[in-house]
C-alpha positions as semicolon CSV with decimal commas, in nm:
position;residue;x (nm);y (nm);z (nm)
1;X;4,406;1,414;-2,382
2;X;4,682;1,589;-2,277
3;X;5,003;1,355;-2,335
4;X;5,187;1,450;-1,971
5;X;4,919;1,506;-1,692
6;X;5,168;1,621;-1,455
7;X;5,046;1,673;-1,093
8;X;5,143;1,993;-0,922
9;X;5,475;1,950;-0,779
10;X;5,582;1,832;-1,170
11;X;5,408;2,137;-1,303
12;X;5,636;2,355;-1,045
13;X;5,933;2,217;-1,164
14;X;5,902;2,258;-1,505
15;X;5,810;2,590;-1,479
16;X;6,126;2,621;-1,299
17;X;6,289;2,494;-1,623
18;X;6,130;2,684;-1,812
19;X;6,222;3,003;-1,605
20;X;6,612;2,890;-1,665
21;X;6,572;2,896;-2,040
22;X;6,347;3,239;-2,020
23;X;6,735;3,376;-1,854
24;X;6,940;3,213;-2,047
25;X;6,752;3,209;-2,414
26;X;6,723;3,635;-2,350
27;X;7,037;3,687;-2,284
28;X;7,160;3,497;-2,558
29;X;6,957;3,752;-2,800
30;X;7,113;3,999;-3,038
31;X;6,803;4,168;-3,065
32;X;6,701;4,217;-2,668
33;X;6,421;3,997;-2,557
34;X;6,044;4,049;-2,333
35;X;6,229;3,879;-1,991
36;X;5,958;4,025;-1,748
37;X;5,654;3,969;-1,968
38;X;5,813;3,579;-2,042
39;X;5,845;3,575;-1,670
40;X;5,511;3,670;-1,582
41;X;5,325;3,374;-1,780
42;X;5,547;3,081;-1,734
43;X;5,372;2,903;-1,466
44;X;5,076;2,963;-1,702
45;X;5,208;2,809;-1,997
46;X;5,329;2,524;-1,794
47;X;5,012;2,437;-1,691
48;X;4,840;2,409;-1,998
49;X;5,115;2,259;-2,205
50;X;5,172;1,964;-1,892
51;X;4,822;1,941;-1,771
52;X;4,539;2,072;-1,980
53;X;4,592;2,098;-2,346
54;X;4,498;1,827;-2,573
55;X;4,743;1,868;-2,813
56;X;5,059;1,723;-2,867
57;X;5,411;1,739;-3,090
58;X;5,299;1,438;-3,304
59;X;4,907;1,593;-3,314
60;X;4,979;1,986;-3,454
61;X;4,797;1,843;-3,790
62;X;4,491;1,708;-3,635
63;X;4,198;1,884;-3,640
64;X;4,072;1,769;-3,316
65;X;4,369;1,913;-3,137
66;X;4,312;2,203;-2,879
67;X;4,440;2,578;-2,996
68;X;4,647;2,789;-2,742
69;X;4,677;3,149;-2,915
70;X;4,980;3,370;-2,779
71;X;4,832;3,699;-2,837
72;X;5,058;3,885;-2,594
73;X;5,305;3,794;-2,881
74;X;5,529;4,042;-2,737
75;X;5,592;3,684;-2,469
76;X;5,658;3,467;-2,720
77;X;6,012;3,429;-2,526
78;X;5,860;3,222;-2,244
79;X;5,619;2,998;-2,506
80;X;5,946;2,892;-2,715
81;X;6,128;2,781;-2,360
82;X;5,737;2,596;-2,294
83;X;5,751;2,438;-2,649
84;X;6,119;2,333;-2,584
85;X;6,043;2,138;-2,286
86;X;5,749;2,006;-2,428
87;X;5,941;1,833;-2,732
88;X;5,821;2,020;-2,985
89;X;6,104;2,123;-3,120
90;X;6,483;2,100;-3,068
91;X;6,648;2,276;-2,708
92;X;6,955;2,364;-2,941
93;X;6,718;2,602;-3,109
94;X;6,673;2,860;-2,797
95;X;7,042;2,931;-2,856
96;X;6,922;3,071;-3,230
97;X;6,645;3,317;-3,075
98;X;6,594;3,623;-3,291
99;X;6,942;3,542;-3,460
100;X;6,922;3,587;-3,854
101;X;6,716;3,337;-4,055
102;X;6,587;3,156;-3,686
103;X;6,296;2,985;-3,665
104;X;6,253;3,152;-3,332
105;X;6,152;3,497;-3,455
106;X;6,116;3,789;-3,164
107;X;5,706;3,754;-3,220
108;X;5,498;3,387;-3,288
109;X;5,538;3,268;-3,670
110;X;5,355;2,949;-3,748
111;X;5,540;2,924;-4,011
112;X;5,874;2,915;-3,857
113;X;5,813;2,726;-3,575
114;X;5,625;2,404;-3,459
115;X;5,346;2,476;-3,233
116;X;5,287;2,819;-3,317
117;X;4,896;2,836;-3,430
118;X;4,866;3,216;-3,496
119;X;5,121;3,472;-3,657
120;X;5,111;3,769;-3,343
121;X;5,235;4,073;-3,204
122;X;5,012;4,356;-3,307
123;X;4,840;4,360;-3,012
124;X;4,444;4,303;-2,956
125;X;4,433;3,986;-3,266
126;X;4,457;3,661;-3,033
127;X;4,113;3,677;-2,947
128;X;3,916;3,773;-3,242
129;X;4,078;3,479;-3,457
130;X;4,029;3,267;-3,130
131;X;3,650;3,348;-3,159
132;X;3,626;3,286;-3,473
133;X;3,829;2,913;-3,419
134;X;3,598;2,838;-3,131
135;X;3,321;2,916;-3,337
136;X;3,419;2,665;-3,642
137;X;3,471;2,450;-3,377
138;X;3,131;2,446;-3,233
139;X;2,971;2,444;-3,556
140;X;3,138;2,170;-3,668
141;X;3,071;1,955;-3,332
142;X;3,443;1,949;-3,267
143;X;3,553;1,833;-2,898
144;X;3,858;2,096;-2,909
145;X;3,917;2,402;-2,687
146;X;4,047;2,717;-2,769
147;X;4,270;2,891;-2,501
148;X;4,393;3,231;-2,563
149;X;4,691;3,446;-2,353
150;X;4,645;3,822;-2,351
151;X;4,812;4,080;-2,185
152;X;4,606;4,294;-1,975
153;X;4,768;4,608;-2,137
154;X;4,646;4,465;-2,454
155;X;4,304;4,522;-2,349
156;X;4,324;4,877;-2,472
157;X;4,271;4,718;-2,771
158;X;3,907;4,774;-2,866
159;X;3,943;4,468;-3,151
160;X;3,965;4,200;-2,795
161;X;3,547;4,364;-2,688
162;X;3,463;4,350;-3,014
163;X;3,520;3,993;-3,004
164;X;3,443;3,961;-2,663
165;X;3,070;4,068;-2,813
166;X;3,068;3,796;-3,052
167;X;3,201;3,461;-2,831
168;X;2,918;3,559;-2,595
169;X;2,655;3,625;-2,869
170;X;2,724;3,262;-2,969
171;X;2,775;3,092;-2,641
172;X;3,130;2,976;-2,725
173;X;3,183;2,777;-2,435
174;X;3,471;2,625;-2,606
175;X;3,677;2,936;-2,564
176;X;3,877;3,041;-2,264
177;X;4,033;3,362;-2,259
178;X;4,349;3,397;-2,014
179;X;4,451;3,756;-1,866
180;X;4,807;3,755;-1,768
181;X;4,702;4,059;-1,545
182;X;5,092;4,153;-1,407
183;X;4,965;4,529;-1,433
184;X;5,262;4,656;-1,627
185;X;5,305;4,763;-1,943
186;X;5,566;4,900;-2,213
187;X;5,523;5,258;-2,058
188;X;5,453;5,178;-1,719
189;X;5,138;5,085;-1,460
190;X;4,840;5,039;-1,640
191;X;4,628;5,158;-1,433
192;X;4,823;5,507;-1,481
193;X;4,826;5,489;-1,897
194;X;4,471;5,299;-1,948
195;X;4,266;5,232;-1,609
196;X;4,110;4,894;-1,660
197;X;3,916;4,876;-1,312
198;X;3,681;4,725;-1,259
199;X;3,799;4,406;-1,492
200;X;3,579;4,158;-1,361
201;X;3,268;4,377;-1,400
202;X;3,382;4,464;-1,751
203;X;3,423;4,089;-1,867
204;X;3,062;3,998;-1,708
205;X;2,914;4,287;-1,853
206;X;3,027;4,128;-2,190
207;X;2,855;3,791;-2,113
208;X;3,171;3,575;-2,015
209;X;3,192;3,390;-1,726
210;X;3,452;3,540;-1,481
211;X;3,687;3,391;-1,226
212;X;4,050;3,461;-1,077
213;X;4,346;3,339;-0,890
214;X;4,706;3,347;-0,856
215;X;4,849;3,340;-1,199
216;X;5,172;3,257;-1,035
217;X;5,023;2,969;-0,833
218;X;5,055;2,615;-1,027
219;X;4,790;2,452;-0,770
220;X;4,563;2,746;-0,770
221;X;4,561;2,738;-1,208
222;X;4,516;2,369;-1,185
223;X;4,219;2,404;-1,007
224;X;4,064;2,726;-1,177
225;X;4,111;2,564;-1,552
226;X;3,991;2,231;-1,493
227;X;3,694;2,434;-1,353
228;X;3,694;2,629;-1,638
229;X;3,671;2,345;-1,885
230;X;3,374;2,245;-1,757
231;X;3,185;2,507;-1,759
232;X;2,895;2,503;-1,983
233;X;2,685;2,825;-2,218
234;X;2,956;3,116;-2,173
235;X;3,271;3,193;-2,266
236;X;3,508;3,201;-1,982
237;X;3,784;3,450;-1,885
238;X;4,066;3,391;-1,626
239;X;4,159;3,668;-1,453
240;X;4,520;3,514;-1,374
241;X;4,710;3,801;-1,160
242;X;5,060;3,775;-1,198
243;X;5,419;3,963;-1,113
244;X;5,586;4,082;-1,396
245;X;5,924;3,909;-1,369
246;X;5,808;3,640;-1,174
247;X;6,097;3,436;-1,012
248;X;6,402;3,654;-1,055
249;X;6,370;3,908;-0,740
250;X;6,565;4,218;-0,867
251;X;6,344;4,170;-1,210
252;X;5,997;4,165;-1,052
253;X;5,789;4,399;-1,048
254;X;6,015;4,598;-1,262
255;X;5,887;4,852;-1,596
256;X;6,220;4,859;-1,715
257;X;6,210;4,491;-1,740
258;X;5,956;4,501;-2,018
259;X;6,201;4,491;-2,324
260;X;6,534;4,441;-2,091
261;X;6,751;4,132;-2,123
262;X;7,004;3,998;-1,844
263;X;7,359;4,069;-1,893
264;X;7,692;3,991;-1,693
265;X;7,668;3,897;-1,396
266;X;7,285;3,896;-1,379
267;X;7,227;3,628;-1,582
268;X;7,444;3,390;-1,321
269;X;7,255;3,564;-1,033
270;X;6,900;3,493;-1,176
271;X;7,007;3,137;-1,218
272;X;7,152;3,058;-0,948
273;X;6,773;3,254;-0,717
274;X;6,620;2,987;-0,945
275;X;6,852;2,677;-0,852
276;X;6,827;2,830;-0,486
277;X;6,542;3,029;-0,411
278;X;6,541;3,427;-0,282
């Protein structure tokens, strides 16, 4: 069980919070930091670490526990500020982010920091080890869920169908892929650099069981992954379609904001449109 169960209004808010560290732990970095691709996710991560995950601070040992797999590792900004206001680890550390000898590396490292389950950044891994976790799971007769964040330019990656093959060969119903679908990428639109239309079609086509919403909308992810959860003989993939840069007006929506960190007197403007509003 998860150990908050916040309703939607507390979700909101902490993805609020969350946003606030996202500004402040990037432009804190020495080595730049993902602020539109953190952004993008939040009110995703806020949802399953306050609502849906089983898994808590005390529980990261217990086999039983629910995965969540950051494979667009690239965002690993946005699951540190998640993790911070989840207690599992110290606030103080955000300051530390991608400083020398950190355990808040630029991409995840389980073994630098608590609540980290798999080491990413080379794009298109998430979801084959998630398969493979959901599938020891099942075997096994273990209640945990395996939830696993890609990026949608990630799907270019031909290692995420290959995968996508297996979970549905095996009917691992225990796995729920996420698709933070902000339709930007490192170089620009994807749908200029690698068309992925129609994404729907291509996810049933692979045997998963497809829905989508507003990635940005807490209510609308509520009700889509409790949904999900209960959906029995498929995988599942969540088409969640997001802004890049969600929150912060003069970042969304933005390329440049891919690897592009707040400085000077943005960093006091994008906190105060999240205190405030646009």
């Amino acid at each position: 069980m998860n150990p908050f169960q916040y309703d939607v209004a507390q979700i909101r808010e902490k993805a609020r919070l969350i946003r606030r560290r996202v500004i402040q732990l990037n432009a804190g970095s020495p080595a730049g930091g993902h602020t539109g691709a953190d952004l993008s996710e939040t009110d995703i991560l806020a949802t399953l670490y306050f609502r849906l995950l089983d898994v808590a601070p005390e529980r990261l040992a217990d086999p039983r526990r629910d995965i969540y797999i950051q494979s667009k590792g690239h965002g690993v900004g946005g699951l540190y500020c998640c993790l911070a206001e989840a207690g599992y680890f110290p606030p103080e550390w955000l300051d530390t982010y991608q400083h020398f000898d950190s355990h808040l590396p630029g991409h995840p490292v389980r073994q630098k920091t608590p609540g980290i389950e798999l080491n990413t950044g080379a794009l298109g891994h998430g979801l084959p080890v998630a398969t493979g976790i959901a599938l020891a799971a099942q075997r096994d007769g273990s209640p945990r869920r395996v939830y696993v964040l890609t990026g949608d330019g990630e799907l270019g990656e031909g290692s995420n169908w290959e995968s996508a093959l297996t979970a549905a060969k095996y009917r691992l119903d225990n796995l729920t892929v996420i698709v933070d679908h902000n339709r930007l990428q490192l170089a620009g639109p994807t749908a200029e650099i690698l068309p992925l239309e129609p994404l729907a079609e291509k996810w049933r086509a692979f045997g998963f069981h497809v829905v989508e919403c507003d990635g940005n909308d807490v209510a609308q992810l509520v009700e889509t992954l409790e949904a999900l959860r209960e959906h029995r003989g498929q995988p599942q993939v969540l088409i969640a379609n997001t802004v890049k840069g969600k929150g912060v007006s003069f970042i969304e929506g933005k390329p440049e904001w891919h690897h592009r960190v707040p400085k000077g007197d943005e960093i006091a403007a994008a906190l105060e449109e999240l205190d405030h509003g646009h």
